[in-house]
N, C-alpha and C positions, 0 to 999 in steps of 0.2 A: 555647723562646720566651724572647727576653729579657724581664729583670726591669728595669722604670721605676727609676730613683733615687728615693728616696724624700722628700729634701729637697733646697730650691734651689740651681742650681748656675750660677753667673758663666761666661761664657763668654768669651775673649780671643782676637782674631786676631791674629798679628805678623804687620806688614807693613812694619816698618823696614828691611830688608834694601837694599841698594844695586842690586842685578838686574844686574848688571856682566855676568855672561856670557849673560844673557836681552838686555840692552841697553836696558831699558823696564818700565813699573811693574807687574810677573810681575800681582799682584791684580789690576789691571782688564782683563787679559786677557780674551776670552769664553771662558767654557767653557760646554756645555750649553746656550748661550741666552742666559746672565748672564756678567757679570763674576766672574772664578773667587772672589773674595771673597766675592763676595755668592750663591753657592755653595756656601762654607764655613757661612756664615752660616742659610742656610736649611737644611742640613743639622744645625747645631749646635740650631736652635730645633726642629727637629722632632724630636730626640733627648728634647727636654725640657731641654736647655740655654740658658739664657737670666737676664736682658739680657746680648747681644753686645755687645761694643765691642772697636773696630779699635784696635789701640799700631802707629801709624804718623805718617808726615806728615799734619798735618789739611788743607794745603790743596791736595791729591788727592783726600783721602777724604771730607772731611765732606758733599759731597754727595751720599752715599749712604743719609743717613737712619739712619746707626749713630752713638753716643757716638764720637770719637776722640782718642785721648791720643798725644802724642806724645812718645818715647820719653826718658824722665830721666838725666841728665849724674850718671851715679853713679860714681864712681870716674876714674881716669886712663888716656888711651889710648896708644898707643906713642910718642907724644911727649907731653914733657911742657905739660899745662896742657889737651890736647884733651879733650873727653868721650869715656867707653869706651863702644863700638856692638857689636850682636850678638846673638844671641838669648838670651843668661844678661839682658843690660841690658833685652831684650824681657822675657820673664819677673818680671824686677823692680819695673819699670815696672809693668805687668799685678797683680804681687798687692798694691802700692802703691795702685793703683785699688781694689781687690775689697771689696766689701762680703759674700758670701757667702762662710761655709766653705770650702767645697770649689770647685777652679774650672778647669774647662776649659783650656788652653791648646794651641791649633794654629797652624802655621804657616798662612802665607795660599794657599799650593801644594801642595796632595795632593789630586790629582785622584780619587784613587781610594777614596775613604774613603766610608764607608754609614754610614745611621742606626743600624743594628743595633747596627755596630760603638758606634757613640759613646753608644747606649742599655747596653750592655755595661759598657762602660770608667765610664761613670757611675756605673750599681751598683755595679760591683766597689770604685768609690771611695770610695760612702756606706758600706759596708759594712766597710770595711776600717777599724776604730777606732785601730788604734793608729801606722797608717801616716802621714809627712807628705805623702809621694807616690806617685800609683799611676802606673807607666810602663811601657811595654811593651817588650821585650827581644827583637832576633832574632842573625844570627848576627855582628854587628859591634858591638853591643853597645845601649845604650838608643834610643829613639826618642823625645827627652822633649820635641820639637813635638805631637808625636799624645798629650796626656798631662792628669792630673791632679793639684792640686797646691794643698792646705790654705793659707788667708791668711799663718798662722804661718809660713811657708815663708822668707818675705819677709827676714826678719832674717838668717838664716843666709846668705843668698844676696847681700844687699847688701854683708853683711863680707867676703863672697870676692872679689865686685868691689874691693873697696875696698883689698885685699890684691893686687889686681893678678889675680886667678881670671879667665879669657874662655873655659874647656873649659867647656860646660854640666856637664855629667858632674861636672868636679872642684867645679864650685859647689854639688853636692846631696850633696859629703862629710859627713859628721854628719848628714844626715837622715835618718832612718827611708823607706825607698823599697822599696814591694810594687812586685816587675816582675811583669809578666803573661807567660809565657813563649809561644815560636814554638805551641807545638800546642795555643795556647787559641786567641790573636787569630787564627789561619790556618782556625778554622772559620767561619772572616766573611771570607775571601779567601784560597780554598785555590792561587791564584799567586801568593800573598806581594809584591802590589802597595799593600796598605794604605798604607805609608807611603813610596812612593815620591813623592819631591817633582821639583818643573818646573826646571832650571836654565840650561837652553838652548832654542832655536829648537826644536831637534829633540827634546828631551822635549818640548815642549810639541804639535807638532803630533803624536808617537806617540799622547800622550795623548788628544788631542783627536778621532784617530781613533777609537781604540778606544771613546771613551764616545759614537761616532753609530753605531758597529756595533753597541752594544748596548742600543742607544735603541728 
């Protein structure tokens, strides 16, 4: 049985991403009945995650009845004088926001992600004192959309943007980082689809099949 977190935990959806090879904004997709966002969403509050709030465009999202922040011009992008985009600047953005310790951050497309799992990765976060980030690890290395990650966080993470950093990975250099390894998280999806995210047409309808076959 998973173990509830034991104090509040901020929850973040990125949904800045451009969708260039989806062609269209991946979050308001339906999945399940809902828009996959608001999917993400309901699955983060039922974990005991919460208040959600979308780091995306607000004027997509904000009619969905979540906080949304749109993403901050932190650092320079490959020309000079643009803002730098991406999910490290999602991340940034997100614990710039946070009010709470400890705090969720998921991408806005993983279809396949369960409460269990996110009531898991919670505890494992509260619990872990001396960590800045709990993230989960399989065989290409971290997963740090499906992930958790202390306010402090923030500082380290803005200087790497600011140093020109866009690898997440290399942005969470010097932090203290608990990975949860493949043969924890894979007893909460023993096909190791937890964090497969939507990136085209055709992940998206694989997806979409599979969660009416198991509906």
């Amino acid at each position: 049985m998973t173990v509830l977190a034991t104090e509040p935990i901020g929850t973040f959806i990125l949904a800045g991403g451009r969708s260039s090879r989806m062609g269209c904004e991946k979050g308001l997709l339906p999945l399940a009945g809902r828009p996959m966002i608001m999917r993400m969403a309901w699955l983060a509050e039922s974990a005991g995650c919460a208040p959600v709030v979308i780091i995306g465009p607000p004027a997509k999202y904000e009619g969905l009845g979540f906080r949304v922040v749109a993403d901050e011009p932190i650092g320079e992008g490959e020309q000079k004088g643009a803002a730098a985009s991406g999910p490290l600047v999602g991340i940034c953005t997100a614990l710039n926001a946070a009010t709470n310790d400890w705090n969720l951050v998921l991408g806005c497309d993983l279809p396949f992600l369960t409460r269990e799992w996110l009531e898991f990765l919670a505890a494992r976060a509260v619990a872990s004192a001396a960590a800045d980030a709990v993230i989960p690890l399989n065989e290409r290395g971290y997963e740090p959309l499906c992930a958790m990650y202390r306010r402090r966080c923030r500082e380290a993470i803005a200087a790497a943007l600011e140093r020109g950093v866009r690898k997440v990975t290399d942005g969470l250099a010097g932090l203290t980082v608990a990975a949860i390894a493949p043969e924890e998280w894979k007893r909460f999806d023993a096909r190791g689809r937890l964090f497969k995210n939507i990136n085209t047409p055709a992940d998206y309808e694989e997806a979409r099949a599979a969660l009416e076959r198991s509906a």
